[in-house]
C-alpha positions as CSV (number, residue, x, y, z in Angstrom):
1,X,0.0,0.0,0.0
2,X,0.8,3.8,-0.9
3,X,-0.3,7.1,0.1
4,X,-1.2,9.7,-2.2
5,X,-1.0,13.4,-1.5
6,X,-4.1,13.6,-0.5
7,X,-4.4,10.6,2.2
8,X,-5.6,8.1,-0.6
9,X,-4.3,5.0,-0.1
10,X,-3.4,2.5,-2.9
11,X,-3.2,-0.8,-3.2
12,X,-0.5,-1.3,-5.3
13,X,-0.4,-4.6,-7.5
14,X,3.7,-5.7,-8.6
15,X,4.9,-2.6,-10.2
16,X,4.4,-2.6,-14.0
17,X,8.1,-1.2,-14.9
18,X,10.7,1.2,-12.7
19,X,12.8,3.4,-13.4
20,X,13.0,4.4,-16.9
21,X,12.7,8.3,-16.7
22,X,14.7,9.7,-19.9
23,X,14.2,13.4,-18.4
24,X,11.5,15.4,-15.9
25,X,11.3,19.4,-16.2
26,X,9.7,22.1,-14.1
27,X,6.6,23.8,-16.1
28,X,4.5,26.5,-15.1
29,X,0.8,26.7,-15.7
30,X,-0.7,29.6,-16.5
31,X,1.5,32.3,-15.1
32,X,4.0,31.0,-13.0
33,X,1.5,30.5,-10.1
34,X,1.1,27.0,-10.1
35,X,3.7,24.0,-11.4
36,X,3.7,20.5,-12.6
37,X,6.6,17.9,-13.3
38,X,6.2,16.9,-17.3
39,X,8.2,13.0,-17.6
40,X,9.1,11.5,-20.1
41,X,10.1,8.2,-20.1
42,X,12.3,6.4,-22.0
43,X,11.8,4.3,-25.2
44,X,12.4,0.7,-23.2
45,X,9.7,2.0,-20.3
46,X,7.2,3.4,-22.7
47,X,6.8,0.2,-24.6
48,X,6.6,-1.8,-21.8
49,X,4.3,0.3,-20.4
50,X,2.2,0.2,-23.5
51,X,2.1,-3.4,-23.9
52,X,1.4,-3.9,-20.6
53,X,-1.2,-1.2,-20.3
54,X,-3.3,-2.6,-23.4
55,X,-5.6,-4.9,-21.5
56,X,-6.0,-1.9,-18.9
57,X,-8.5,0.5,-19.8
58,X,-10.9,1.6,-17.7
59,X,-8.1,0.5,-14.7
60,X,-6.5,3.2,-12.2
61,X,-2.5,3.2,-12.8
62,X,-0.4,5.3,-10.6
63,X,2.8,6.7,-10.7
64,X,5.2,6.0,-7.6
65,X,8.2,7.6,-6.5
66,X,9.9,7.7,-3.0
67,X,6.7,5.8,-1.2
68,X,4.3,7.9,-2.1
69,X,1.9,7.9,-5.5
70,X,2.6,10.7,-7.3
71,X,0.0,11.1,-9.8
72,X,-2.7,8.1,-10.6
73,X,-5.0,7.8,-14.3
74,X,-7.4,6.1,-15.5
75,X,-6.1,4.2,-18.9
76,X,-8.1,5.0,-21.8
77,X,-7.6,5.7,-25.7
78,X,-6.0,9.1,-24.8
79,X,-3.4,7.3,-22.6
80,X,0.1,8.4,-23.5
81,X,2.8,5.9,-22.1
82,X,5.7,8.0,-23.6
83,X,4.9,11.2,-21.2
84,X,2.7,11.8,-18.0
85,X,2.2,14.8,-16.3
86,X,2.3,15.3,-12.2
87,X,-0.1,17.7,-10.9
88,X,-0.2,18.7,-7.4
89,X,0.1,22.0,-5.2
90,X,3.4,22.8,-6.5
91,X,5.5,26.2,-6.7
92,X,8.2,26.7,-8.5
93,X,10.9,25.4,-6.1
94,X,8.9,22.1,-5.6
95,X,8.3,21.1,-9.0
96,X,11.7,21.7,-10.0
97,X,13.2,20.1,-6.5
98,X,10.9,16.9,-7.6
99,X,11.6,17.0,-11.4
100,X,15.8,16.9,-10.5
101,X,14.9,13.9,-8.2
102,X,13.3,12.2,-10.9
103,X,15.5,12.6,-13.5
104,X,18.3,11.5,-11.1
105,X,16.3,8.5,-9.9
């Protein structure tokens, strides 16, 4: 089990793939208020997460890092496996404290 951000708890299944992070940047939505981590993983996670992900739709897949879920999704036909976004209450200093961390992971 996993906590989210928000005291959700996850039951996490055997992790799909780890690791795999090609590079995770700071971005700023709207006008520098608010922040989110943009990762995109590397052509050896992507596929695997894509063929593993194929039979998922309509399934909640979350993103771990550290113990805690970082961002979750529901899998559908808009699913990109190649880059996912991670959304929280970040400012500028967080997001790009947390991007380093993942690309360094």
């Amino acid at each position: 089990m996993e906590c989210g951000g928000g005291k959700t708890v996850y039951l996490m299944k055997d992790p799909i793939t780890s690791g795999g992070v090609a590079s995770a940047v700071a971005k700023e939505i709207g006008h520098g208020k608010l922040w989110f981590v943009r990762v995109t993983l590397d052509p050896s996670t992507a596929s695997t997460l894509a063929d593993a992900t194929k039979s998922l739709t309509g399934t909640e897949v979350a993103y771990s890092f550290q113990g805690a879920v970082l961002t979750s999704v529901i899998v559908d036909s808009s699913f990109d496996t190649d880059r996912l976004a991670i959304i929280g209450d970040y400012d500028k200093a967080q997001a790009t404290r947390l991007a380093d961390e993942l690309a360094k992971a």
